[in-house]
C-alpha distance (Angstrom), angle and dihedral (degrees) to the residues before:
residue distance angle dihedral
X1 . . .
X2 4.04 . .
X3 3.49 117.7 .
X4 4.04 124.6 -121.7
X5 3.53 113.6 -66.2
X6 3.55 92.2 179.4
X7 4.10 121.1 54.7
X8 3.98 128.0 -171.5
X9 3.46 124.5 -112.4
X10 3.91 90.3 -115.7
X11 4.00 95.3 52.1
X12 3.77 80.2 53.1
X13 3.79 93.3 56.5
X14 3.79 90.0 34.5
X15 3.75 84.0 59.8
X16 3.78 97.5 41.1
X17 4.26 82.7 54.6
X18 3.54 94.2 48.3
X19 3.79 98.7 50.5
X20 4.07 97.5 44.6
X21 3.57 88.8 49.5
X22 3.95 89.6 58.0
X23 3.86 112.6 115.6
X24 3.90 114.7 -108.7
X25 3.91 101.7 -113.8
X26 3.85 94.0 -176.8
X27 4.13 84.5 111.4
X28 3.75 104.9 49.8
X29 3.96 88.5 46.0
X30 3.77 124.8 95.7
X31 3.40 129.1 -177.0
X32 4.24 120.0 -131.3
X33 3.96 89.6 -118.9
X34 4.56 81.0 51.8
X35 3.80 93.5 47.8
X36 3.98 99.2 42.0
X37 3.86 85.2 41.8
X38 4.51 88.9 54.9
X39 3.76 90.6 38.2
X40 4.02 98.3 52.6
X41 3.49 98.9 98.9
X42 3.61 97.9 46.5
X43 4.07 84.8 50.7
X44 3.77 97.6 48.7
X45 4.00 86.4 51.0
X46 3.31 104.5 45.8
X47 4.00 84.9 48.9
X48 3.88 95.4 40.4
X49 3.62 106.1 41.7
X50 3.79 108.4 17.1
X51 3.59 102.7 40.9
X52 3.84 104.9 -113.5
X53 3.81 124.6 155.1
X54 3.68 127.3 -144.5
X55 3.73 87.3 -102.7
X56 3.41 94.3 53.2
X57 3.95 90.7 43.2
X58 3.88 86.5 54.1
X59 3.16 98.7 49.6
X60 3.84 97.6 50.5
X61 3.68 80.0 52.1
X62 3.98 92.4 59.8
X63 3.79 94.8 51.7
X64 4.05 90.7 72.4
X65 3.65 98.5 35.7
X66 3.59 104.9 -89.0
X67 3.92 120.9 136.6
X68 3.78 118.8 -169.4
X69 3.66 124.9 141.2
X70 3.72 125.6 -96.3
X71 4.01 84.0 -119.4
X72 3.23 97.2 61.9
X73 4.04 93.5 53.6
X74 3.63 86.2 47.3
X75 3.82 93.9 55.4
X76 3.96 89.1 45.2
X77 3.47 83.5 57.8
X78 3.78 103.7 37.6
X79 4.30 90.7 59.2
X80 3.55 89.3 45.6
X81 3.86 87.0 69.1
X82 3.06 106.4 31.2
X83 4.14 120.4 75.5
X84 4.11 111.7 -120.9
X85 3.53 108.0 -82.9
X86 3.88 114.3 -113.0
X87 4.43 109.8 -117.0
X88 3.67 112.0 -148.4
X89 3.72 85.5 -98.7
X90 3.00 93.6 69.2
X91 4.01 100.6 38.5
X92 3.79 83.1 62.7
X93 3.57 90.7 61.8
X94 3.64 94.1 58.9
């Protein structure tokens, strides 16, 4: 069965209605760079001081709904070690 090719000028209206009175979500919504970004401390102490591994992390993670790669702990965790590398701007500085 083919759908409508031809709509009524009140389903349009009904439809204009319906989408203005949509909430704005804009607040509620958090990007993955956001949420890793908020959660960093908690990642680098759980990893740090209580022993967790990425895996582990990630998994914790999953339990509430969240989805990020194991990488992306990982990397959280690498930086946290290791001092800020030096650019060759910098270098010439020194």
């Amino acid at each position: 069965m083919a759908g409508n090719k031809f709509y009524t000028q009140e389903q349009l209206e009904e439809a204009k209605l319906t989408l203005e009175c949509l909430p704005d979500l804009t607040p509620n919504k958090i990007s993955r760079t956001e949420l890793l970004d908020s959660l960093k401390e908690n990642i680098i102490t759980l990893s740090t001081s209580k022993g967790y591994t990425a895996t582990e992390i990630k998994s914790a993670l999953q339990t509430v709904g969240i989805s990020v790669s194991e990488k992306s702990i990982s990397d959280i965790i690498r930086a946290s070690k290791s001092p800020a590398k030096k650019t060759n701007k910098d270098r010439s500085k020194a």
